[in-house]
C-alpha positions in Angstrom: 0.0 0.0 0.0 1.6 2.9 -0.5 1.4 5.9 1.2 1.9 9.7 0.9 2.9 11.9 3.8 4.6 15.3 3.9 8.2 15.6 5.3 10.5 14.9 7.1 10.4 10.6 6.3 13.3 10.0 8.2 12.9 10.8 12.1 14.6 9.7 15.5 14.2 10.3 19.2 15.4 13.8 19.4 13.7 16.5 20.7 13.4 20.3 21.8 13.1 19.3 25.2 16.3 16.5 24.8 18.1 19.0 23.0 17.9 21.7 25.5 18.5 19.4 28.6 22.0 18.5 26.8 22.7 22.2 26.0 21.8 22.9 29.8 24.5 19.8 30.8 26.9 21.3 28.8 26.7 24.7 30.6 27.1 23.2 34.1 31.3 22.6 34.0 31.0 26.5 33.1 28.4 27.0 36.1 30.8 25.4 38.7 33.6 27.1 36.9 32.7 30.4 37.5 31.3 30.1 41.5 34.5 28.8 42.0 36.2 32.4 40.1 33.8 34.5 41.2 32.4 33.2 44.9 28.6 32.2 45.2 26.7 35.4 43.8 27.2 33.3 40.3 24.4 30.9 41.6 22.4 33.9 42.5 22.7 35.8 39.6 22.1 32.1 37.1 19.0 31.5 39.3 17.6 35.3 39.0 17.7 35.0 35.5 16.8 31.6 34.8 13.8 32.1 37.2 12.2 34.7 35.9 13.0 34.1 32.3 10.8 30.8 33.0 8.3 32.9 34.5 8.0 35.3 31.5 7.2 32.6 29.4 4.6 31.2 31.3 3.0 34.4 31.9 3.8 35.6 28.2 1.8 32.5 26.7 -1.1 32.6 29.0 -1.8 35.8 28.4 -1.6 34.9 24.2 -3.8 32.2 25.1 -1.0 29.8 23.5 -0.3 26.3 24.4 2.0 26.4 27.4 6.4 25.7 26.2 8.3 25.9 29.0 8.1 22.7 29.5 10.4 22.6 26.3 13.3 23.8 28.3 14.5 26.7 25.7 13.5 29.4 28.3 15.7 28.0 30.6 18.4 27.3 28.0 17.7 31.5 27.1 18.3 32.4 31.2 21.2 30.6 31.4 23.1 32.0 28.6 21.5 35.2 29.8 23.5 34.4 33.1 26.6 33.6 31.0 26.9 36.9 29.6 26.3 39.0 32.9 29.3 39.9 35.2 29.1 38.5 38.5 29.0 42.1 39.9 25.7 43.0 38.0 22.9 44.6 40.9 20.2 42.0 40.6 17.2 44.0 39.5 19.2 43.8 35.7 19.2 40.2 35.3 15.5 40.5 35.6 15.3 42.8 32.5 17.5 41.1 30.7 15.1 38.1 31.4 12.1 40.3 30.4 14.1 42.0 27.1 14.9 38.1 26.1 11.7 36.1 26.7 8.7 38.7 26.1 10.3 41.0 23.2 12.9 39.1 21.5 11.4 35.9 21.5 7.5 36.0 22.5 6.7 38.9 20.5 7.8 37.0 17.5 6.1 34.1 17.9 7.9 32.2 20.1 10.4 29.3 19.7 11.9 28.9 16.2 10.2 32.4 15.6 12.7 34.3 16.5 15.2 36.0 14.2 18.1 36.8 16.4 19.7 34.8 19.6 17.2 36.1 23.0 19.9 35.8 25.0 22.4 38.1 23.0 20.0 40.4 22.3 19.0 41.0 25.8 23.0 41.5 26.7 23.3 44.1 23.7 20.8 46.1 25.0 21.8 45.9 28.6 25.0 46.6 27.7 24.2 50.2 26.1 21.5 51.3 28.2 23.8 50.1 31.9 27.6 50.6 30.3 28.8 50.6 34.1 27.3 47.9 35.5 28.0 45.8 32.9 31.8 46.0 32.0 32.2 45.9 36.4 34.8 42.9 36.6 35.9 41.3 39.6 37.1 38.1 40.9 37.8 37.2 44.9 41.2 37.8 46.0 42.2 34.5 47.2 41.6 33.3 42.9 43.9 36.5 41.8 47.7 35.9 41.3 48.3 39.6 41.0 46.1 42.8 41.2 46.4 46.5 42.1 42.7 47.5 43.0 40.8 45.6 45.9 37.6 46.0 47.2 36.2 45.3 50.2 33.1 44.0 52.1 31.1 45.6 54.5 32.7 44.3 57.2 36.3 45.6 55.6 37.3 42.0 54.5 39.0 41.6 51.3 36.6 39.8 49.5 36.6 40.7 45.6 39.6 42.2 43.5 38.7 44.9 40.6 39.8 43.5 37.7 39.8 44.4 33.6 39.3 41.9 30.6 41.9 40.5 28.8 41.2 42.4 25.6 40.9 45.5 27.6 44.6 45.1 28.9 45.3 44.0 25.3 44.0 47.3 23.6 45.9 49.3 26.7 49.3 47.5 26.5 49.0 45.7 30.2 50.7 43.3 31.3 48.4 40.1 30.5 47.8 37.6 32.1 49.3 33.9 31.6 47.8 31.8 28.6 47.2 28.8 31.3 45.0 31.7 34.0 43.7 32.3 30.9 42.4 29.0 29.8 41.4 28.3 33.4 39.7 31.3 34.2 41.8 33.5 36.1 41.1 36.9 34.6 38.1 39.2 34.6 34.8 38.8 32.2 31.0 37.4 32.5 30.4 34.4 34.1 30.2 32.2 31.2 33.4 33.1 29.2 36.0 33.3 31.6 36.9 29.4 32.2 38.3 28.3 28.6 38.9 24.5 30.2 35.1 24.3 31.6 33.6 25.7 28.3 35.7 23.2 26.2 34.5 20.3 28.3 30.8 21.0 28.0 31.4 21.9 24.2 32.9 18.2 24.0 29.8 17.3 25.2 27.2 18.6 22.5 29.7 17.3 20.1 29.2 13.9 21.2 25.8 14.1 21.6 25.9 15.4 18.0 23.7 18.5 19.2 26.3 20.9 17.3 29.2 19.8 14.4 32.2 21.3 13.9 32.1 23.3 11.3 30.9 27.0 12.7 32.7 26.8 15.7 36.0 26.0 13.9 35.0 28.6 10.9 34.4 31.2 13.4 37.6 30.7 16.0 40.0 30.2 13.1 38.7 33.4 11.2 38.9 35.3 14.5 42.5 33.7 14.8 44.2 34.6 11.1 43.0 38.5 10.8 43.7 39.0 14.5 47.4 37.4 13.6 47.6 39.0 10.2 47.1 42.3 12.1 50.2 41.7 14.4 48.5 40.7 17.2 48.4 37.7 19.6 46.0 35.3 17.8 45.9 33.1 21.2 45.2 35.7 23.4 42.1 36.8 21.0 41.0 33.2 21.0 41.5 32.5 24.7 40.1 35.9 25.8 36.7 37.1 26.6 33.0 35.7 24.4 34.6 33.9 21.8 34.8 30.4 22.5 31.2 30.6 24.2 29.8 32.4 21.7 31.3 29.9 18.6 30.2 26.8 20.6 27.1 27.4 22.0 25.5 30.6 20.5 26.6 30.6 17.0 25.5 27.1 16.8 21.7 28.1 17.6 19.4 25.8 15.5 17.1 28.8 15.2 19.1 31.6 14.2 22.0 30.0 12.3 21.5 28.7 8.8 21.1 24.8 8.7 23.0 24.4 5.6 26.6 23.1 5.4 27.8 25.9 3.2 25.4 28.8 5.0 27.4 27.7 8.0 30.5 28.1 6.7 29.3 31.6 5.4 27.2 32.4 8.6 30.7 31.7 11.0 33.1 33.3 8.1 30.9 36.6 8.7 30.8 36.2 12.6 34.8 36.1 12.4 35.3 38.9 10.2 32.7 41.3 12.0 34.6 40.2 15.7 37.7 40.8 14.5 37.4 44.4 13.0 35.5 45.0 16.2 38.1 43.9 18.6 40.8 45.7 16.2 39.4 49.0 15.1 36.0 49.8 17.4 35.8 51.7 20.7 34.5 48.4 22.3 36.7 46.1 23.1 34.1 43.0 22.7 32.8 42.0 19.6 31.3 38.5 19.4 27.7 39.6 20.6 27.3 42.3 17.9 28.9 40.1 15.1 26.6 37.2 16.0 23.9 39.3 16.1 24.2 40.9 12.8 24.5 37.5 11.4 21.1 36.4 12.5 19.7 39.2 10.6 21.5 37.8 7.3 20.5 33.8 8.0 17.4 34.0 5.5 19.5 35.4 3.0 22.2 32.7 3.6 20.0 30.2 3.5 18.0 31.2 0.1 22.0 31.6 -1.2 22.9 28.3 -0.1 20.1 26.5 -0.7 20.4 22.6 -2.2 18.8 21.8 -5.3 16.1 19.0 -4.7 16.9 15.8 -6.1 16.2 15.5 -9.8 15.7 19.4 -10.5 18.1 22.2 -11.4 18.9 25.6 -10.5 17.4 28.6 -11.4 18.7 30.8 -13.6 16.9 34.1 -14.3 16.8 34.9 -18.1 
């Protein structure tokens, strides 16, 4: 008998909800990472966000009379990488807007999961980023983690508890003294919570390989782009790789299912851009940061990408205008 059914034929077990719980796995290493750097107002700061970014969803859908998806886990997913891109300094009333910015505008507003047209979670750190400049570049890490520091600042109770601190790249673009590569592939240097800890990022990014949630091909595209300009402009290509949003943002944000293309070649394209944008950023802007912005501006071109790189269906042929 046969029978006639629309795409996809060929299915397996995975899900949304699987594929988030791996993604959320894969951010733990970073998690412990970074209360370990920073001291035990990570957790509060993840939960804050996390929390209420949950909570926006269920509020946002119920009030669009839409079936209820958190229990897809991609608002969580959305908190914690939310969380990653917040210093550990941030007051606490921010992560809540971030939340808010992330859930309701960038992704609820559109229509909600696989909707959306840029990363939540990067958007929401964008915007926080220009409307709170102070709050949000505020680095510090306790003094018992730092191996050398000139600014400390103190508790209440006068106890040396946290030690101001700058970013790699902002020592970089200042001619500091920087810090080791090895503090730097552990984590010992300033920067959000998620993109400080090289080592911890690299084992949960080992992890959605093998779970073959992300492939190779983006990440590698993007760090290696990031890599040759940033060498073929004189500069330290391991410090540019090791430092700051790069390796978090290439493995875990630039790899979004629903805002990267899903095409081999429109990969390859998508992560070429997001290379090329960080690096003239990091090189020429007034920011020292690039690898939100680039991302971000390469969500906006994925349709286009994807129309470009589209494969020809089997037994057709490309169109050619005239």
């Amino acid at each position: 008998m046969l029978q006639v059914s629309s795409s996809p034929h060929i299915r397996d077990s995975a899900t949304t909800q699987r594929l988030m719980l791996d993604v959320v796995i894969a951010l733990l290493p970073a998690i412990l990472a970074s209360t370990w750097i920073f001291g035990w107002r990570v957790l509060l700061v993840t939960g804050l966000t996390t929390g209420t970014a949950v909570l926006f969803e269920y509020l946002s859908r119920r009030l669009m009379k839409r079936y209820n998806s958190i229990g897809d886990m991609s608002a969580l997913v959305t908190g914690l990488l939310l969380a990653m891109n917040l210093p550990p300094t941030i007051p606490l009333w921010i992560p809540v807007v971030g939340s808010f910015i992330a859930i309701i505008i960038v992704k609820q507003f559109f229509g909600g999961i696989g909707q959306n047209f840029m990363n939540p979670a990067l958007a929401a750190r964008v915007i926080l980023m220009l409307s709170f400049p102070a709050a949000m570049t505020r680095w510090a890490i306790l003094a018992d983690r730092a191996r050398s520091a000139t600014t400390v600042v103190a508790d209440q109770a006068g106890r040396l508890d946290l030690i101001a601190t700058a970013t790699p790249l902002y020592i970089m673009q200042n001619q500091g003294d920087m810090p080791s590569y090895l503090d730097m592939f552990i984590g010992i240097k300033g920067g959000c919570i998620g993109e400080v800890s090289v080592l911890a990022l690299l084992i949960g990014a080992v992890y959605l390989i093998v779970r073959k949630v992300i492939n190779l091909w983006v990440p590698l595209t993007y760090i290696g782009t990031v890599a040759v300009i940033t060498a073929l402009a004189g500069q330290d290509p391991l410090y540019h790789v090791l430092s700051a949003g790069l390796i978090i943002g290439a493995f875990f944000m630039a790899t979004d299912y629903v805002t990267a293309p899903v095409t081999r070649n429109g990969q390859i394209i998508f992560a070429l851009g997001c290379g090329i944008i960080t690096a003239l950023i990091r090189l020429f802007g007034s920011m020292t940061e690039g690898v939100s912005f680039a991302i971000l501006l390469m969500n906006l071109l994925t349709p286009h990408i994807e129309k470009l790189t589209r494969p020809v269906p089997f037994g057709g042929r490309k169109y050619v205008k005239g």
